[in-house]
C-alpha positions in Angstrom: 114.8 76.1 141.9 115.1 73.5 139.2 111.9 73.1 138.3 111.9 77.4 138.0 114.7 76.5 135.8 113.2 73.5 133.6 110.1 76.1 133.3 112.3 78.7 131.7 114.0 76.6 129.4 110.4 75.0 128.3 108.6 78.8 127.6 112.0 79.4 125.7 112.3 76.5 123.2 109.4 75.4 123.4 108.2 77.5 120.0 110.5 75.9 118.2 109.6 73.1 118.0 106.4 73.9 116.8 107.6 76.5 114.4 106.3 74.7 111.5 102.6 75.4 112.4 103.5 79.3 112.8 102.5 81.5 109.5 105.4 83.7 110.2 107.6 80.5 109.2 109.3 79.5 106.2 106.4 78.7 103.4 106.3 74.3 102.8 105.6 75.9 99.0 104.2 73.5 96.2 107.1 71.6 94.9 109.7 69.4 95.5 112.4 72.0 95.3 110.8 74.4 98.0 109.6 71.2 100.4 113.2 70.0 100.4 114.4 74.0 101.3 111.5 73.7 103.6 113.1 70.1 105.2 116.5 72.1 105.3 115.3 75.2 107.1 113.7 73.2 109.5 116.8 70.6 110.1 118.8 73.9 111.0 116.6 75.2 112.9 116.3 72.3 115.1 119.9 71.5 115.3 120.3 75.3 116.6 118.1 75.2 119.0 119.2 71.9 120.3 123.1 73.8 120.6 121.2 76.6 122.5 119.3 74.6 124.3 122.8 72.6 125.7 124.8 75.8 125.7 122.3 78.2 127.6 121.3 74.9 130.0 124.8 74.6 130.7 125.6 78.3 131.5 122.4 78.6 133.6 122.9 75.5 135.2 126.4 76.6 136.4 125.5 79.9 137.4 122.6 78.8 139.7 124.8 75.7 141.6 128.7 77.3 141.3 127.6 80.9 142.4 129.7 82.6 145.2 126.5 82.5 147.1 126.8 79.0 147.8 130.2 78.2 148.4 131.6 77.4 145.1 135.7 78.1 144.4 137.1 78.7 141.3 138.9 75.9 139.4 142.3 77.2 138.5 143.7 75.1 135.6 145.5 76.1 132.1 145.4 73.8 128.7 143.3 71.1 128.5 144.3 68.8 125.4 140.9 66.8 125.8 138.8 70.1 125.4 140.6 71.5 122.9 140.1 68.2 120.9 136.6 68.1 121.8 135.9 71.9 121.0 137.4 71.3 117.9 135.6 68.0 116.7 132.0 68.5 118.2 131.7 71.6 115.9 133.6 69.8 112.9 130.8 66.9 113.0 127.8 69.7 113.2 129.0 71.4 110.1 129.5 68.5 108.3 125.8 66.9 109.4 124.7 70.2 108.3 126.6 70.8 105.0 125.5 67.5 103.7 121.8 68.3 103.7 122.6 71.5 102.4 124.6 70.4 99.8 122.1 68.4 98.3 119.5 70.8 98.4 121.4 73.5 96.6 122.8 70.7 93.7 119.1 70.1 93.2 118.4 73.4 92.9 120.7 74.3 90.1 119.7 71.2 87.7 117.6 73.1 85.3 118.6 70.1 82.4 115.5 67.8 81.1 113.1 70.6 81.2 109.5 69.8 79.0 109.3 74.4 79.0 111.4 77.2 78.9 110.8 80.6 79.5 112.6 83.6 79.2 112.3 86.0 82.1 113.2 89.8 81.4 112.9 92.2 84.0 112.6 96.2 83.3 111.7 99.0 85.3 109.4 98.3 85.9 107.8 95.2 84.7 108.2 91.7 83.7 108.3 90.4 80.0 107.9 86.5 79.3 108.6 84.4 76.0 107.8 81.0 75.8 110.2 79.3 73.6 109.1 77.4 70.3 105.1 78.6 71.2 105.3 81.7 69.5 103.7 83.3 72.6 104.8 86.4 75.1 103.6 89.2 76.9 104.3 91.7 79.1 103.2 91.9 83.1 102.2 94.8 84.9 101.1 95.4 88.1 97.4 95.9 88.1 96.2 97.6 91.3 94.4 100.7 90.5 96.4 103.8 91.4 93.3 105.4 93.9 94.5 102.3 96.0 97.9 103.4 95.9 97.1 107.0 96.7 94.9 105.8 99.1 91.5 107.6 97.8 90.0 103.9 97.7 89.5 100.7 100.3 92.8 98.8 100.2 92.0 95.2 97.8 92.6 91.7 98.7 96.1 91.1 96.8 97.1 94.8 96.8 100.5 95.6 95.4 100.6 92.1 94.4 98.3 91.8 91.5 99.3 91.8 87.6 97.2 92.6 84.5 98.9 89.5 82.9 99.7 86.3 85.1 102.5 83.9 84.0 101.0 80.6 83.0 102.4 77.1 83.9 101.2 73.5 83.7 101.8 71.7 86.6 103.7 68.0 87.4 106.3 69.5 83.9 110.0 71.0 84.8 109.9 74.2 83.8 113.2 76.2 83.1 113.7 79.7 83.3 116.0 82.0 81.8 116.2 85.2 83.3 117.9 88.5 82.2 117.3 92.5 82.2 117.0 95.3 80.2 118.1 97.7 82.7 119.5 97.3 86.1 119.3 94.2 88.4 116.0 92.9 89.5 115.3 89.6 91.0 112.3 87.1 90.1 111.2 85.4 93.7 107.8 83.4 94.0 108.3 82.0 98.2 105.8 79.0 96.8 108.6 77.4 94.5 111.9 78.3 96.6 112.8 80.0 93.4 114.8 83.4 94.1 117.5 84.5 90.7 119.0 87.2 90.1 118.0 88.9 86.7 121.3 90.5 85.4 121.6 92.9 82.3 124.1 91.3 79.7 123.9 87.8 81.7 122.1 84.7 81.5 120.4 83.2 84.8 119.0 79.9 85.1 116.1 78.2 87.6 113.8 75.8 87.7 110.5 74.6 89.3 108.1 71.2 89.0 104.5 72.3 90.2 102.7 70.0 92.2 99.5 71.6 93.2 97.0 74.2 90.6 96.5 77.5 92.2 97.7 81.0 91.9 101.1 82.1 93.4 102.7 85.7 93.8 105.9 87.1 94.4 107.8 90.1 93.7 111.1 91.6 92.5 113.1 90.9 95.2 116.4 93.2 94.4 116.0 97.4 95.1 116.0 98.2 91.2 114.4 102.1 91.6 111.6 104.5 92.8 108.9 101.8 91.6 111.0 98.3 93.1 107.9 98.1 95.4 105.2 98.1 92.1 106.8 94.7 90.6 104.6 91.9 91.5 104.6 88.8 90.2 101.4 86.1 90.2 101.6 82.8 88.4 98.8 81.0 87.4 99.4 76.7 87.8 96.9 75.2 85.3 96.6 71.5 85.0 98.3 70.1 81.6 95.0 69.9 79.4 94.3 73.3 80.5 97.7 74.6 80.0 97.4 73.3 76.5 94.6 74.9 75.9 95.4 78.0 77.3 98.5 77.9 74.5 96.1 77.6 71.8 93.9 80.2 72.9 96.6 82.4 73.2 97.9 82.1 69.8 94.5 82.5 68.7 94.6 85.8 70.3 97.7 86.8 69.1 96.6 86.2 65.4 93.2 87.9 66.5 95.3 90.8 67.8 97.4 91.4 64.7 94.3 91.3 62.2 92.9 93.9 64.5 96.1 95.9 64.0 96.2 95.7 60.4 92.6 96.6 60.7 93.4 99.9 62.8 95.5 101.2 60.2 92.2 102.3 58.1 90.4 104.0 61.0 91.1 107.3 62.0 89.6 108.2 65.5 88.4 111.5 66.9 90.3 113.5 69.2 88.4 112.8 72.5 88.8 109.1 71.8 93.0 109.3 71.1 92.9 111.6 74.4 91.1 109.0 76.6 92.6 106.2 75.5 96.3 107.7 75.3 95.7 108.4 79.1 95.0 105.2 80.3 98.1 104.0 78.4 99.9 106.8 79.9 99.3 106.0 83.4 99.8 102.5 83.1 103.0 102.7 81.1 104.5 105.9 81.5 103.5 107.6 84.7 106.2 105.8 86.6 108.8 107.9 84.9 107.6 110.9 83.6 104.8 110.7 86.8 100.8 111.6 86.2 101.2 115.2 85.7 103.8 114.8 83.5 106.7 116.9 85.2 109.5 114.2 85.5 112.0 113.7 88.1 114.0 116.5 86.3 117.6 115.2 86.3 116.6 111.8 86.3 113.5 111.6 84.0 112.7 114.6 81.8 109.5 116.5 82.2 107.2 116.3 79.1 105.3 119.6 79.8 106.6 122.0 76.5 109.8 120.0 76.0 111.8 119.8 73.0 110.4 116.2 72.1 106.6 117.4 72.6 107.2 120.3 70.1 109.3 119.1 67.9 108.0 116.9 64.7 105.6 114.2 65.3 107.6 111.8 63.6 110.4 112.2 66.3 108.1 111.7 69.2 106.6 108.4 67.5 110.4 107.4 67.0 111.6 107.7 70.7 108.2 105.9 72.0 108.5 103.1 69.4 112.4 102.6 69.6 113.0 104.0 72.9 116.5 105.7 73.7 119.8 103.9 74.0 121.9 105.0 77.0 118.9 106.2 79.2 115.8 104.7 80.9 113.6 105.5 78.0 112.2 101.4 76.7 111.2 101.1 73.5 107.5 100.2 72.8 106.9 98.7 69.7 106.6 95.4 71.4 104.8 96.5 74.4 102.2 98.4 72.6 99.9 98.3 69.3 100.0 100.8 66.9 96.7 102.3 67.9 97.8 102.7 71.9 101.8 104.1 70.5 99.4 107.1 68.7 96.8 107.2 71.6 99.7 108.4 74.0 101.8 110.4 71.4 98.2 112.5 71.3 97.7 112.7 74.8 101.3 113.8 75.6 101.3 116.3 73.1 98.0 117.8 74.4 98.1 117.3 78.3 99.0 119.6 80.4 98.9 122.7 78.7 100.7 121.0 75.9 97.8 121.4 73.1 99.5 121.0 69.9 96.5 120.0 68.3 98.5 117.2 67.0 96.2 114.3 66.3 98.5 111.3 66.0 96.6 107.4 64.1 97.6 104.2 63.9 98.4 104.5 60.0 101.2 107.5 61.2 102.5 105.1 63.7 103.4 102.2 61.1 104.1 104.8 58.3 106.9 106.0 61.2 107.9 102.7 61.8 108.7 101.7 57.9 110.3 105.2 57.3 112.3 104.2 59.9 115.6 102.1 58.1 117.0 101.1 61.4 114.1 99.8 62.6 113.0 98.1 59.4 116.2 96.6 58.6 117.5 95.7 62.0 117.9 92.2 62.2 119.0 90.7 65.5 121.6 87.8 65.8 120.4 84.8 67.3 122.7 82.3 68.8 121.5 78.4 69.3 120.8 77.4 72.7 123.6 74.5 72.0 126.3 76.8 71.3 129.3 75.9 73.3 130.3 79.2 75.1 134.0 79.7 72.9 131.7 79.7 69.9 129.0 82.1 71.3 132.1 84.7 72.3 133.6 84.6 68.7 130.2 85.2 66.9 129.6 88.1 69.0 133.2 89.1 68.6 132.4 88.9 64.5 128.7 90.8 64.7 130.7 93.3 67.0 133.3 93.7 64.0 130.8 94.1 61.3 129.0 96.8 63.2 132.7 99.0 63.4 132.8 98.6 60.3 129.4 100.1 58.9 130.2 102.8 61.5 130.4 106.3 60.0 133.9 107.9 61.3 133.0 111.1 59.1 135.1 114.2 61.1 132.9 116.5 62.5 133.3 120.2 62.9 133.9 121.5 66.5 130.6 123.0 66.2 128.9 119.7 65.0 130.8 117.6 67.3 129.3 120.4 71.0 126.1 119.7 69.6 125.8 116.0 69.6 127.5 115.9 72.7 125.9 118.0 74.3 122.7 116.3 73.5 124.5 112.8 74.6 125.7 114.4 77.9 122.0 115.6 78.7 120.8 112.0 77.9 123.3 109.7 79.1 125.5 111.7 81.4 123.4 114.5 83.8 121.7 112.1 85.8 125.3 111.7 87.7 127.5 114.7 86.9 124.1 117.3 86.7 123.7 119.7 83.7 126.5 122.3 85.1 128.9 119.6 85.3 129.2 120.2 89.2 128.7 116.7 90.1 127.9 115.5 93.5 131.1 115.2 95.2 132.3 113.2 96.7 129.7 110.2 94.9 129.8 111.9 91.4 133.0 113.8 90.5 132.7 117.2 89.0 133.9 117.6 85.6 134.6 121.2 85.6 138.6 121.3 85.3 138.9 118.1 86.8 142.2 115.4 86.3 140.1 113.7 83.7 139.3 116.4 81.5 142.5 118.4 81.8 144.4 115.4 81.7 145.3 113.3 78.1 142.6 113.0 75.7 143.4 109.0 75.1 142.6 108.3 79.3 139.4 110.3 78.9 138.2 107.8 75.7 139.7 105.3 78.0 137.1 106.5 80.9 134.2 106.7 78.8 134.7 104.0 76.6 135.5 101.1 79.4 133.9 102.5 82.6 135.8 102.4 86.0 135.7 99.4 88.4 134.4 99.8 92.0 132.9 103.6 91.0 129.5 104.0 89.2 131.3 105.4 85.9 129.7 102.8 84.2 131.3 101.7 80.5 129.4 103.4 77.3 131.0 101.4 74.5 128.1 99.2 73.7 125.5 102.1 74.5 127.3 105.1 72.3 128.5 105.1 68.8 131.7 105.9 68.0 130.7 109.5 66.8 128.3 109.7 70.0 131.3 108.6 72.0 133.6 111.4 70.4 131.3 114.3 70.4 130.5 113.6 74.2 134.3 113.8 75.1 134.7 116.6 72.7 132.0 118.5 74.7 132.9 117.5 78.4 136.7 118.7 77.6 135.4 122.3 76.1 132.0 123.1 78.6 131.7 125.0 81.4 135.0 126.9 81.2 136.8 124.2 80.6 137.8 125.5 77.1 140.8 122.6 75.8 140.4 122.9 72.1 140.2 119.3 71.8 137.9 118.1 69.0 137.6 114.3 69.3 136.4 112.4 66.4 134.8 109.0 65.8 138.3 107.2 64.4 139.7 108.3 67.7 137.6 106.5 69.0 137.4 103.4 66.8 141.5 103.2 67.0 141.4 104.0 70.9 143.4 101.2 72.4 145.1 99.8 68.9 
């Protein structure tokens, strides 16, 4: 019977203890950082299986020589104060012997300071842009496995899913810090090989770090549910040795100067129709299918259809605007960074002559940057830039300052009633439908309806209140930094007087500027 019993307990621990040979097991990665998480996992993984081993070997033990069966009586005692002392302290000293480890693992971790590189880190649905401070270089990363994979028309490749146009570059044996935020919603930047898992946050800062040991190429992926295309957001880095790293700088400023005389160039050339159509369909697919999908219907609701709507015949100039500059408040990115001039007019043609579009519009590069200087927001925009020194009481009260300066270049014109259901009727479609639907209805119980509801038969000043500053724990999120003042107003305005809801109130832009006061 014992050795039954010794032959159990081997089949059932024995795996563990050669867990670190299994390739289902934590990766040993390729820095210091991820071989110390590596040490850690393995420490606690041996320390549980010794408990289970003494716990389970115990219980077993006791149940094969103090069963019924073979005689055994049940003790009959109460308190023990030399159990409870020793169930208390036993536990106590395993914590601790496992907290210490731990501890230093996670200090190391978060030490990001005496870094030779940083780079910024933005995530976006769904993509990753990086900037590499005080090298003038950055570039956007894209998944690159060809969508007949995807559908499944074509042999599954090697690295499917987890292959980008674009690689991230690093040198190895240098500290690299990154700095990672988000356009949009959250995503999260993990790479298994450097133990490096962050959160990227929209409006926030987060900071990592890793020291490459080894050259080679590493993937990863976003590792937070961030919408329809989470699973289409690899990442692969590229570990180049230090001289090669260098080198690869150079050559890539090379080819950013290279790039922009080939811009400027574009401007004079004027290409034929079939050329704009092909090439605006590539770009499309790779940049835009994810939203507005390949056949250009939408997700209506959630990402408008582009088959005869009001942007695809209305003016050119318009359509150029929203792909350069995007849309504040909605999902819609703006491309003037992401694309050149010649690719921006490629995809305005194709959009506005796929699908039964045909338009006959034929968009160039020289209409793209004429757009783009007509354009006085665009032109004259100029984005404040704190140091990376700033201490954080400093940082608060320049923003507070900027904030201040843009209230007060804010027109608070009044609008007419009239004025005022248009524009918010066009901000409600954009900014608002995706929760509360176009008929107001709402999903109940997730997404209130709005149609005679507390909020909008209620005072006008807790419906700015709503609007302007969101609602914690709901998914009313706040619009104040995404709406103008006048945007703000005229949505309210038109919320309070659709769908039979008929209040009279006309809400105007000083409302909302003096909302709160």
């Amino acid at each position: 019977m014992k050795q039954l019993l010794y032959c159990v307990l081997a089949l059932i621990f024995t795996p563990a203890l050669f867990a670190s040979e299994m390739p289902l097991n934590m990766t040993e990665g390729v820095t210091a950082i991820s071989e110390q998480v590596y040490s850690l996992h393995m420490i606690i993984l041996y320390i549980c299986c010794a408990i289970g081993l003494v716990v389970f070997g115990v219980m077993i033990y006791a149940m094969i020589n103090h069963r019924k069966s073979k005689g055994a009586v049940a003790a009959n005692f109460h308190e023990s104060t030399k159990v409870e002392i020793l169930w208390t302290v036993v536990p106590f000293i395993i914590l601790i012997g496992m907290a210490i480890p731990a501890t230093k693992t996670l200090i190391a971790m978060e030490d990001p300071s005496d870094a030779d590189l940083t780079i910024k880190i933005t995530g976006s649905q769904w993509k990753w842009h990086y900037s590499y401070f005080n090298q003038d270089v950055e570039f956007f990363s894209l998944m690159s496995t060809p969508r007949e994979q995807i559908e499944g028309t074509e042999k599954k490749g090697e690295h499917y899913l987890l292959e980008v146009d674009k690689p991230l570059v690093l040198p190895i044996n240098r500290k690299v810090r990154f700095l990672m935020t988000s356009e949009d919603v959250i995503h999260s930047w993990w790479v298994p090989a450097f133990a490096v898992k962050k959160d990227a946050n929209p409006g926030f800062i987060n900071e990592a770090w890793t020291k490459i040991d080894k050259p080679g190429v590493y993937r990863g992926q976003c590792a937070e549910l961030c919408g329809k295309d989470h699973g289409f957001m690899p990442i692969v880095v590229e570990a180049l040795s230090e001289a090669d790293f260098d080198k690869w700088l150079i050559a890539q400023k090379q080819a950013a100067n290279n790039a922009e005389a080939e811009a400027k160039a574009a401007l004079s050339q004027t290409l034929s129709m079939d050329e704009l159509m092909a090439q605006g369909e590539q770009v499309y697919l790779a940049r835009c299918a994810a939203c507005h999908q390949p056949n250009g219907a939408g997700l209506p609701g959630v990402f408008p259809s582009l088959i005869g709507s009001p942007i695809i015949k209305g003016s050119v100039a318009g359509h150029i605007d929203i792909v350069v500059n995007g849309k504040p408040g909605t999902a819609m990115q703006a491309f003037a960074k992401q694309l050149t001039a010649t690719e921006i007019a490629a995809v305005v043609t194709f959009e506005r002559n796929a699908w039964g579009n045909d338009s006959g519009d034929s968009v160039q590069a020289a209409d793209v940057s004429a757009g783009q200087s007509a354009n006085p927001a665009a032109a004259d925009a100029t984005p404040t830039t704190l140091p990376a020194t700033l201490p954080a009481t400093e940082a608060v009260e320049a923003k507070v300052t900027a904030a201040v300066e843009e209230v007060k270049a804010v027109v608070l014109d009044d609008l007419s009633m009239d004025e005022l259901m248009a524009m918010g009727e066009k901000v409600y479609m954009t900014s608002c439908v995706a929760c509360h639907q176009p008929t107001g209805a709402g999903m109940p119980p997730v997404f209130p309806s709005l149609v005679g509801s507390p909020v909008i038969t209620g005072p006008v000043s807790d419906h700015l209140d709503i609007v302007i500053n969101g609602k914690p724990g709901t998914a009313m999120q706040a619009f104040y930094s995404q709406l103008t003042p006048q945007q703000l107003a005229a949505v309210v305005t038109y919320e309070r007087n659709a769908w039979g809801n008929n209040s009279g109130d006309a809400v105007q832009a000083s409302d909302v500027v003096g909302h709160g006061k």
